[in-house]
C-alpha atoms as one frame of an Amber mdcrd trajectory, in Angstrom:
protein
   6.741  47.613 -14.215   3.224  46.261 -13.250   3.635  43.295 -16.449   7.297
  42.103 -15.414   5.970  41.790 -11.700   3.224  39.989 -13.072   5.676  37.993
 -15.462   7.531  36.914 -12.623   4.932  35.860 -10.311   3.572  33.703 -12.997
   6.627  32.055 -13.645   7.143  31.330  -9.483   4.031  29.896  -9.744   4.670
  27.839 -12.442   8.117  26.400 -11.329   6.592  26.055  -8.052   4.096  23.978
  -9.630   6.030  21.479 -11.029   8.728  21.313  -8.157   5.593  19.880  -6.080
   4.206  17.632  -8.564   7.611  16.343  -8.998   8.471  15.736  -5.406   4.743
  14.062  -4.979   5.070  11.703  -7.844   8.550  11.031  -8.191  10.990  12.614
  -6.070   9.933  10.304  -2.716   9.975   7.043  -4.200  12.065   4.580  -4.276
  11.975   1.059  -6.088  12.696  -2.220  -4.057  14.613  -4.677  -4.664  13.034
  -8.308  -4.110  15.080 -10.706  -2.358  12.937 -13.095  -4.489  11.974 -15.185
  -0.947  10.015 -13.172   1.755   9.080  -9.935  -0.519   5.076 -11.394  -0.416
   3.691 -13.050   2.905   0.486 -13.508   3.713  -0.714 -13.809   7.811  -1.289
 -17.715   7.898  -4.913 -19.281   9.513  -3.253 -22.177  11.226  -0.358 -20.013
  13.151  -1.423 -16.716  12.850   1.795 -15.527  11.654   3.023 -14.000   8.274
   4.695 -16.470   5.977   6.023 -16.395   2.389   4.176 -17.563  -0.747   4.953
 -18.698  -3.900   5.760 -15.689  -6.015   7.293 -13.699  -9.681   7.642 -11.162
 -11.428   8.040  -8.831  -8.331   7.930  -5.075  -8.571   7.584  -3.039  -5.529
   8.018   1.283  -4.472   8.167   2.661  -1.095   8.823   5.722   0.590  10.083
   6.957   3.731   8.081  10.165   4.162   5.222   7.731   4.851   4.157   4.625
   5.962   1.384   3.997   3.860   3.223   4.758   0.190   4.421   1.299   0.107
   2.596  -0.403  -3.253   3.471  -4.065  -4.849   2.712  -6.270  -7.854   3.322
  -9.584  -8.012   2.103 -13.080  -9.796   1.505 -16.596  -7.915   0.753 -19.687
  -9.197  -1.755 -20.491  -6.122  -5.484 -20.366  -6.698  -7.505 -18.165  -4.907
  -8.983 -21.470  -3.358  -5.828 -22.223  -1.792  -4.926 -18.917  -0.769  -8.359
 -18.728   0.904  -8.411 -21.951   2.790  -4.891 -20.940   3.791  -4.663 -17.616
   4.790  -6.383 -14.805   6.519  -8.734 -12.990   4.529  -9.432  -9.215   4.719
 -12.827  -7.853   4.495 -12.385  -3.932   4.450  -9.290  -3.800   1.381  -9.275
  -0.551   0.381  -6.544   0.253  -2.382  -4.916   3.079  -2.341  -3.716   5.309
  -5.792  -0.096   4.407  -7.084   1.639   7.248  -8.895   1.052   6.760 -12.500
   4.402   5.522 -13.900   4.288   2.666 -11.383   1.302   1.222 -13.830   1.156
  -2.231 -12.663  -0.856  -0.749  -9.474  -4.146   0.354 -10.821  -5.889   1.249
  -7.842  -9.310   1.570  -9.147  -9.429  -1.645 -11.026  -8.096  -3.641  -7.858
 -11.203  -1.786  -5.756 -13.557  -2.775  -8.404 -12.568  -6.074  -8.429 -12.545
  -6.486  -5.101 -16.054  -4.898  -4.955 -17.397  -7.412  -7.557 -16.081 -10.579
  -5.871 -13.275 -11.367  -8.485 -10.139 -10.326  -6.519  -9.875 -11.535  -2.876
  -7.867  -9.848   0.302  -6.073 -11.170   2.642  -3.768 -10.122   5.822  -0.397
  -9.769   4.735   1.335  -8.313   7.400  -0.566  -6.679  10.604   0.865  -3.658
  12.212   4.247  -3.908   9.911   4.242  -0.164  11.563   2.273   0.884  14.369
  -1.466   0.867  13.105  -0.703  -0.215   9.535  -1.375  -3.054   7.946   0.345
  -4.739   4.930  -2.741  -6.104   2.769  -2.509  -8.589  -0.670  -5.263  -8.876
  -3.044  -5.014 -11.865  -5.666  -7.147 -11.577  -8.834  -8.495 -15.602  -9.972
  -5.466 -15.308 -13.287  -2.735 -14.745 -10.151  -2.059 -10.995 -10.930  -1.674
 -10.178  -7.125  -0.718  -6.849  -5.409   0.304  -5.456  -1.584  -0.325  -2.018
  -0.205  -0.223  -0.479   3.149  -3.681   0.857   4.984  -4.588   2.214   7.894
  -5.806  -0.445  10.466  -8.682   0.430  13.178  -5.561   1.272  15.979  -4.313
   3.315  13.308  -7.311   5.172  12.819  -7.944   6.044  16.107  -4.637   7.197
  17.468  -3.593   9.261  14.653  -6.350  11.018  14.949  -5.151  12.491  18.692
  -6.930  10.093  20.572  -5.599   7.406  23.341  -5.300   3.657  21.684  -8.728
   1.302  22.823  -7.943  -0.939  25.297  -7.582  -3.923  22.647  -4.998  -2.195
  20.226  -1.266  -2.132  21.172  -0.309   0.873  23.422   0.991   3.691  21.198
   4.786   4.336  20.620   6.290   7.303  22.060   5.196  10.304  19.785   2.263
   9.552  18.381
């Protein structure tokens, strides 16, 4: 009696296992589709106001049981040069991990190159939800990529505490 209670708690585990690997990596995302003219902006210096850029081979995932889930890759023919004299840059880019079939998104190699100089960050959208931002990173051969992070507002209020007195006034239920 004692091994086929033992048999059968091993195999709960197991299929309890994989049911919540699945639903992490795959089961929550969903791939977008571009609409090939707004999918990449980038918070301008002049206006202070996202705007679209030049853009291909777009490939995006996003989920609704989180803000912050949302990952992009995408290619420009703009120099870093122009992007930089153009656009807001970003100083605290901090990539966060893709699930590993989406392998255009290596999150470690983006935060090393960022690290080193090579790739720079810029503003894509602030607060596209309440205390996130929408951040792109463009590598010098135009290899770019978008992810969602938690902005300083963020930070604060979902940890339990009222928003500083320069951040937007929290929505109702956070």
């Amino acid at each position: 009696m004692g091994k086929i209670l033992a048999g059968v708690i091993v195999i709960a585990a197991l299929v309890a296992g994989v049911s919540m690997y699945y639903l992490q990596v795959y089961a929550y995302y969903d791939e977008i589709v571009a609409t090939g003219v707004d999918d990449v902006q980038m918070t301008a210096l002049s206006s202070g106001l996202p705007e679209p850029i030049v853009y291909e081979d777009f490939k995006a995932i996003d989920s609704e049981s989180s803000p912050i889930r949302y990952r992009a890759c995408f290619t420009t023919p703009h120099s870093q040069a122009m992007l930089s004299e153009t656009f807001q840059s970003y100083d605290q880019a901090e990539p966060l991990i893709a699930p590993g079939w989406f392998d255009c998104f290596d999150a470690k190699a983006i935060g090393a190159a960022l690290e080193s100089g090579q790739a720079l960050a810029f503003m894509g959208t602030p607060d596209i939800h309440y205390g996130i931002d929408r951040i792109v990173a463009v590598l010098p051969d135009g290899r770019g990529f978008v992810w969602h992070q938690i902005n300083r507002c963020g930070k604060v209020v979902f940890d339990g505490q009222p928003a500083p007195a320069d951040c937007p006034p929290a929505p109702e239920g956070y």
